[in-house]
C-alpha positions in Angstrom: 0.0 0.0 0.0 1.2 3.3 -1.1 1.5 6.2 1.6 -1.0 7.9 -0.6 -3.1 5.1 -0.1 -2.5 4.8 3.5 -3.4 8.5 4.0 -7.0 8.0 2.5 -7.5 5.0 4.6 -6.7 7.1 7.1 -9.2 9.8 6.3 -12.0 7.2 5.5 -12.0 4.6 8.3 -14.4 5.6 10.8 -12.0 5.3 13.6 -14.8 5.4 17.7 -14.1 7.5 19.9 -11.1 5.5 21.0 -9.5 6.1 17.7 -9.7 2.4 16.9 -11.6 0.5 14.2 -12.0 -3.8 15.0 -10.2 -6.0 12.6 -11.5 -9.4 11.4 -8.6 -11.8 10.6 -9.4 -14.1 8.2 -7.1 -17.2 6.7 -6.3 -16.5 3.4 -6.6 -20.2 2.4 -9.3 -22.1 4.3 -11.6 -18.5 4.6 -12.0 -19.3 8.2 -12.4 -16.7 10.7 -9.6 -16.8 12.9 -10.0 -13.5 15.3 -11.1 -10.3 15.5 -9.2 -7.7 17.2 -8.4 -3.8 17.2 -6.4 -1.4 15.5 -5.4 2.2 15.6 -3.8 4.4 13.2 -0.3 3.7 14.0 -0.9 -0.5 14.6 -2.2 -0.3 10.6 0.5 1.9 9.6 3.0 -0.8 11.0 0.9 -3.4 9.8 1.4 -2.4 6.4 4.8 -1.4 7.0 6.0 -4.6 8.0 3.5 -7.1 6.5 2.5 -8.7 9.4 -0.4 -7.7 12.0 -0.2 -5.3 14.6 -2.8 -4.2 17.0 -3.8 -2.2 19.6 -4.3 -4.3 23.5 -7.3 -2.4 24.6 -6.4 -4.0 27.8 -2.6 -3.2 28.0 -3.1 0.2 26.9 -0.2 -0.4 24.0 0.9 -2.1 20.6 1.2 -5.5 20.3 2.7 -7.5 17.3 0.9 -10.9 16.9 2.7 -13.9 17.1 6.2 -11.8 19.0 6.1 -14.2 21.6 4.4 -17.2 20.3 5.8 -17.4 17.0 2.3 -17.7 15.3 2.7 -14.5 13.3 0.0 -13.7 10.5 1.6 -12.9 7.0 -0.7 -10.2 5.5 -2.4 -11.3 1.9 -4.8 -8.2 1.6 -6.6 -5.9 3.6 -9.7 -4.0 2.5 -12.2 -1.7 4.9 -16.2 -2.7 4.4 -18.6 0.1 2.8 -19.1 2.4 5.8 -15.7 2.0 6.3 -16.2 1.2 10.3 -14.3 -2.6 9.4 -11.4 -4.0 8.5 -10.6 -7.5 6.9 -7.4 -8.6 7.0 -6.6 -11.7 5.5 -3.6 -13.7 6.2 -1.2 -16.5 6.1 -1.5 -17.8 9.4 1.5 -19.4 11.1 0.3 -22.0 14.2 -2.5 -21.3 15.9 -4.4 -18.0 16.0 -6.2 -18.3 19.2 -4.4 -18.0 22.6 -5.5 -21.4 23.6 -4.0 -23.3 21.4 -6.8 -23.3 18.6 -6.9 -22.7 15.3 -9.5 -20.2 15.4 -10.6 -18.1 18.5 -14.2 -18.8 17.3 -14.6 -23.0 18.2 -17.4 -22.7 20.4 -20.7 -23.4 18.8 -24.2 -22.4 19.9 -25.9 -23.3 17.0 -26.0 -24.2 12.9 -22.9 -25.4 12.8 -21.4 -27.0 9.2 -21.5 -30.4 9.4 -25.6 -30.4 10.2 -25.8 -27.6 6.9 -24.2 -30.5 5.0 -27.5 -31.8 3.8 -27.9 -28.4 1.9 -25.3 -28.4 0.0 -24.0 -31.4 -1.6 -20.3 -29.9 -1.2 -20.6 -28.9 2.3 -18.0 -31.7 3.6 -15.2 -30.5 1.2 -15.3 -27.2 3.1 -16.0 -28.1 6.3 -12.5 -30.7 5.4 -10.9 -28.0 4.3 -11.4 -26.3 7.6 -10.7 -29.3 9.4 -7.3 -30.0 8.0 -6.3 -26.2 8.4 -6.9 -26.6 12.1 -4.6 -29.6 12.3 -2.0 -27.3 10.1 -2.3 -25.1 12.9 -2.6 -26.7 16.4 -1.0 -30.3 15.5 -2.7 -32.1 17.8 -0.7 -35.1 19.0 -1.3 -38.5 17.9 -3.5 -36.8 14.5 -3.2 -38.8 11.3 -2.6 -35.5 10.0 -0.5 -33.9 12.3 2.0 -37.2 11.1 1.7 -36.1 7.7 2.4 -32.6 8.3 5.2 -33.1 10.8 6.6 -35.8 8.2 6.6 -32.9 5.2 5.5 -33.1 1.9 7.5 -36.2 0.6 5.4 -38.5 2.6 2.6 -36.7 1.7 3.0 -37.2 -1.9 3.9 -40.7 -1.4 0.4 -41.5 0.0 -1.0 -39.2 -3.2 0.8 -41.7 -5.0 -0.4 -44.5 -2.9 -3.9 -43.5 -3.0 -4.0 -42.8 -6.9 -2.8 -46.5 -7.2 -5.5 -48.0 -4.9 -8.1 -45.8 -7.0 -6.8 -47.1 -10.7 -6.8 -50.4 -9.1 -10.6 -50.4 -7.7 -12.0 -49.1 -11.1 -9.8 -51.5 -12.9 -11.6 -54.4 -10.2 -15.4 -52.8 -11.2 -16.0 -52.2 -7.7 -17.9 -49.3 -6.8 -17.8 -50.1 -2.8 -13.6 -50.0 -2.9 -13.6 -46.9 -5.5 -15.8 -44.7 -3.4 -13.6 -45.8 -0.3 -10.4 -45.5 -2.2 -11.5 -42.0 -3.9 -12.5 -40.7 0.1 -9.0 -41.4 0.8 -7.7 -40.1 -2.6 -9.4 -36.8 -2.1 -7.9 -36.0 1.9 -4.4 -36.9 0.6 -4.9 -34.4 -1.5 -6.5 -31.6 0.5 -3.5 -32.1 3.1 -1.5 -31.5 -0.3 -2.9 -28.3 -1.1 -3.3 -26.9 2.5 1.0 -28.0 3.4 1.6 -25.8 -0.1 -1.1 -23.0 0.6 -3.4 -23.6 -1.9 -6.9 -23.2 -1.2 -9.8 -25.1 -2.8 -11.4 -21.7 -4.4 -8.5 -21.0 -6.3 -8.6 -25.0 -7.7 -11.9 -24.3 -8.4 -11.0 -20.7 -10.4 -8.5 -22.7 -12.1 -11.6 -25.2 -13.4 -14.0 -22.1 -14.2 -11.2 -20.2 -16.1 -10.5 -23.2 -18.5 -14.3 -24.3 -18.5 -14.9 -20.5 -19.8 -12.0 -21.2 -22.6 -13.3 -24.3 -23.8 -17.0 -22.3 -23.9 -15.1 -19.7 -26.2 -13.3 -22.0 -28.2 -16.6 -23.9 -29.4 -18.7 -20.8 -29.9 
């Protein structure tokens, strides 16, 4: 962001009385909500100076650079203010856990509506709610997780399970047997989630990737 840019930020954030706006953090990858907290002029400035969040402790009374201590700083992708111009979102590449307790996301208690009983809705509810899923064991790496050993292992044992699954999928179609492809393609797809998720690639910009050349082949036979 340019200092011109910064300056009419500046001028058209509707900072309270406080001289603070709140911040919604937001990971750049899953889309999950991971915290919201609050910033003042000078915790955006260094925000944007440094590429990383800063905010303002409403409790300390000072600055406070997320993840100083920790280690679970928060990378900045973008940040934009909404309409009225009373909140930011600031989404990020989040490094460990975003919550102080250890979670992924400081928002993991539910009162109600929660994804997996909205799954009926939508027929691709479960690959999100996955894709959530697996970003939280990215974050906090629970121990004795399936995916916390793939994570901790890195990406060569990762893609040796791709490979692995791939095989057993090939295999199962070769056998005709629905039962073993639908398990084997289950298996097939999580390997590959953990894939995109240990590179930071979220399923939205797969799923670009598939409208963009859907849209050229649309051109090409008009």
């Amino acid at each position: 962001m340019s200092g011109n840019a910064l300056e009419t930020a500046f001028e058209s954030i509707k900072w309270n009385e406080a001289g603070l706006v709140p911040a919604i953090v937001q990971d750049a990858v899953s889309k999950e909500v991971l915290m919201l907290a609050y910033m003042n002029r000078q915790s955006l400035a260094k925000s944007v100076e440094s590429g990383e969040t800063w905010f303002w402790s409403r409790s300390r009374g000072e600055l406070w650079h997320k993840g100083a201590t920790s280690g679970h700083i928060q990378r900045i992708v973008s940040m934009q203010y909404d309409c009225d111009g009373d909140t930011l979102l600031v989404r990020v590449e989040q490094q460990g856990p975003a919550c102080h307790t250890g979670a992924y996301s400081c928002f993991h208690h539910t009162i109600a509506g929660d994804a997996e009983s909205a799954a009926g809705s939508d027929r691709f509810a479960m690959l999100s709610r996955l894709e959530t899923i697996i970003s939280q064991r990215y974050a906090e790496r629970p121990e004795g997780a399936y995916t916390t050993y793939l994570f901790e292992k890195g990406v060569d044992k990762i893609l040796k399970k791709v490979g692995e699954e791939t095989a057993e999928v090939i295999i199962a179609a070769k056998n005709k047997d629905n039962d073993e492809l639908r398990c084997e393609t289950s298996d097939l797809i999580f390997h590959l989630m953990v894939l995109l998720r240990d590179r930071g690639l979220s399923l939205d910009e797969v799923m670009a990737e598939l409208g963009k050349r859907h849209a050229q082949k649309s051109q090409a036979s008009s």
